[in-house]
TORKOL-4160 file (C-alpha; in steps of 0.2 Angstrom, whole numbers, padded with zeros to 4 digits, m for minus):
109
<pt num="1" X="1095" Y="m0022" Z="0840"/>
<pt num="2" X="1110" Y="m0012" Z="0837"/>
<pt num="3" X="1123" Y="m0004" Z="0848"/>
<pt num="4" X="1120" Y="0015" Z="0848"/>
<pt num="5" X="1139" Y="0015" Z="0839"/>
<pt num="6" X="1134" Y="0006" Z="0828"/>
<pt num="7" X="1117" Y="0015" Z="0826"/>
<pt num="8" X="1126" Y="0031" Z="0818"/>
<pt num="9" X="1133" Y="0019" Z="0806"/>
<pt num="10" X="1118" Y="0013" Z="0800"/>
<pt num="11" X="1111" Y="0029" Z="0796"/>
<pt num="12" X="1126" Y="0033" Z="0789"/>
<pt num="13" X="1129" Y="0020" Z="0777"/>
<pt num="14" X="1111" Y="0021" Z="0770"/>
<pt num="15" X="1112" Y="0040" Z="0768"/>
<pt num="16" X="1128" Y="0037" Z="0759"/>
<pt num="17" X="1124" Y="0021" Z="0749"/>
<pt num="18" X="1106" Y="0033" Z="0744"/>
<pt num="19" X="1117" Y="0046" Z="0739"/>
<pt num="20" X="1128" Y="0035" Z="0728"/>
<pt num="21" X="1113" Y="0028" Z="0720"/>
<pt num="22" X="1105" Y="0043" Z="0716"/>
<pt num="23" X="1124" Y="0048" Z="0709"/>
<pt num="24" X="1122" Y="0031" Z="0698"/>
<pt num="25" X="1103" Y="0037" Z="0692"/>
<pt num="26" X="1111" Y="0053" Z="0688"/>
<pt num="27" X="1125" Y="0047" Z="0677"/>
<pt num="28" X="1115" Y="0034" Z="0668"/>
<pt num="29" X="1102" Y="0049" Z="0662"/>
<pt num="30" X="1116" Y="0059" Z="0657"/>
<pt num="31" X="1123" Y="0044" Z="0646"/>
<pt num="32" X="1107" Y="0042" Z="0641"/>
<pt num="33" X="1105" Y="0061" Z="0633"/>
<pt num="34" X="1126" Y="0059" Z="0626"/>
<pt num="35" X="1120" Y="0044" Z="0615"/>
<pt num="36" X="1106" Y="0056" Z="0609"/>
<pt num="37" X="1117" Y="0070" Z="0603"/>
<pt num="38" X="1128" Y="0057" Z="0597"/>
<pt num="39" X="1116" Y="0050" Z="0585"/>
<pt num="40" X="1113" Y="0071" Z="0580"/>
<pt num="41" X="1131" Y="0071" Z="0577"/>
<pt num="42" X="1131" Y="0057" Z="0565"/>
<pt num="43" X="1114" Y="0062" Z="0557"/>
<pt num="44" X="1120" Y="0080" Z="0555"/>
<pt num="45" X="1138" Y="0073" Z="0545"/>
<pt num="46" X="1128" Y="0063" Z="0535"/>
<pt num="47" X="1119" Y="0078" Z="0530"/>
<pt num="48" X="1135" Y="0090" Z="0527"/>
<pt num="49" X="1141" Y="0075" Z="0517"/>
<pt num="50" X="1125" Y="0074" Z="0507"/>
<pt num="51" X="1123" Y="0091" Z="0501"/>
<pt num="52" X="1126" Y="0102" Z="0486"/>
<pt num="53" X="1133" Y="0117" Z="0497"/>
<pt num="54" X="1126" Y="0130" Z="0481"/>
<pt num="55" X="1114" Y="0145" Z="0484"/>
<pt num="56" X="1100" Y="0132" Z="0475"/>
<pt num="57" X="1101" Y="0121" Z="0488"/>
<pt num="58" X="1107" Y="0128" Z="0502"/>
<pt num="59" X="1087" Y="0133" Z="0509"/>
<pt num="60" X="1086" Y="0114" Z="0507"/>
<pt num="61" X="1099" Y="0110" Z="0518"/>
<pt num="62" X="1093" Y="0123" Z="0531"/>
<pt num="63" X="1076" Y="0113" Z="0531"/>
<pt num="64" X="1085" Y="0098" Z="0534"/>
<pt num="65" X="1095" Y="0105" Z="0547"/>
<pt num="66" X="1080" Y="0112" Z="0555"/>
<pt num="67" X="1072" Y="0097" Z="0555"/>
<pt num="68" X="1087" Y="0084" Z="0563"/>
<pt num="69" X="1089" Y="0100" Z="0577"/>
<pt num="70" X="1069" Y="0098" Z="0582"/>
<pt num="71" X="1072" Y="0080" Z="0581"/>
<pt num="72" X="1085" Y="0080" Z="0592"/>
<pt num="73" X="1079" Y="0091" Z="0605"/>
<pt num="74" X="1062" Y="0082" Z="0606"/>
<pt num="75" X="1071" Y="0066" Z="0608"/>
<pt num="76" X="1083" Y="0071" Z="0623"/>
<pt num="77" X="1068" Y="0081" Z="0632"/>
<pt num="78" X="1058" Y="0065" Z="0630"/>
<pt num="79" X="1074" Y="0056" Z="0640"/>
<pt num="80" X="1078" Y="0068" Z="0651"/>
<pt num="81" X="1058" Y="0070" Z="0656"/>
<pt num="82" X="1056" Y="0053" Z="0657"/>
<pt num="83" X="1072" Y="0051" Z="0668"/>
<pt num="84" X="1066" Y="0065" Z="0678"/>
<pt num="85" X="1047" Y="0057" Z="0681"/>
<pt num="86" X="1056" Y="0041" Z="0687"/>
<pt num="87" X="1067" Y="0049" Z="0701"/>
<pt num="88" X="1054" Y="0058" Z="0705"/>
<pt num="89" X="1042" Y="0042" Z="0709"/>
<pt num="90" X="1057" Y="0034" Z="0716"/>
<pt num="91" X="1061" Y="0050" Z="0728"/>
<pt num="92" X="1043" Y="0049" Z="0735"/>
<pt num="93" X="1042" Y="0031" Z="0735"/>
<pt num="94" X="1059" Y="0031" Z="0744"/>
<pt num="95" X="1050" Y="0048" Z="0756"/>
<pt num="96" X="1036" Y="0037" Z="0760"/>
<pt num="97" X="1044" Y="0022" Z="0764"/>
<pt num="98" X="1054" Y="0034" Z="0777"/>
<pt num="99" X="1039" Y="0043" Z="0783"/>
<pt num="100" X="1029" Y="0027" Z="0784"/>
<pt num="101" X="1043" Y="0017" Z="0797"/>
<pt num="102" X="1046" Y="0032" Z="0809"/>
<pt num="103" X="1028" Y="0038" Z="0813"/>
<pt num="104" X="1023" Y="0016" Z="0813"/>
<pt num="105" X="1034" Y="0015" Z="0828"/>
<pt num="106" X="1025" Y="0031" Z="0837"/>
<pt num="107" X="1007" Y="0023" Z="0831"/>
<pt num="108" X="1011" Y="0006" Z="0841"/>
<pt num="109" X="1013" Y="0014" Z="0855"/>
């Protein structure tokens, strides 16, 4: 058992290493949605580069353009929402766990 000084720490430590985690998750999602929009970058050059910019084809291009935008939005709410499920289970998992420690040491009792 640990001395009440060092109790505070404990709690402390944990608080902060959670917070760091979460920080981590965080970043990793966001890096996660930057390689999306990078891929829309590189798919929306190639189709600047590709197309005849005339009034004939320019409904063509619009189409496209449309087309790579739903893409891209589809894909990065498919990462973010995943992302966002995951912590979400982790959060009540991590909840729980809490929950289930504290109120076990009343029930021994």
């Amino acid at each position: 058992m640990p001395s009440r000084s060092n109790v505070n720490t404990l709690i402390y430590d944990k608080r902060v290493d959670r917070a760091s985690l979460l920080r981590l998750y965080e970043q990793n999602t966001i890096n996660k949605v930057e390689v999306v929009m990078d891929g829309h970058v590189v798919r929306v050059d190639n189709l600047i580069k590709k197309s005849k910019m005339t009034s004939k084809n320019f409904g063509a291009f619009q189409k496209s353009m449309d087309l790579e935008l739903k893409r891209t939005y589809r894909e990065a709410f498919s990462v973010s929402k995943r992302s966002l499920l995951d912590l979400v289970s982790d959060q009540t998992s991590f909840a729980v766990q809490n929950l289930e420690s504290g109120v076990s040491k009343l029930w021994r009792t």
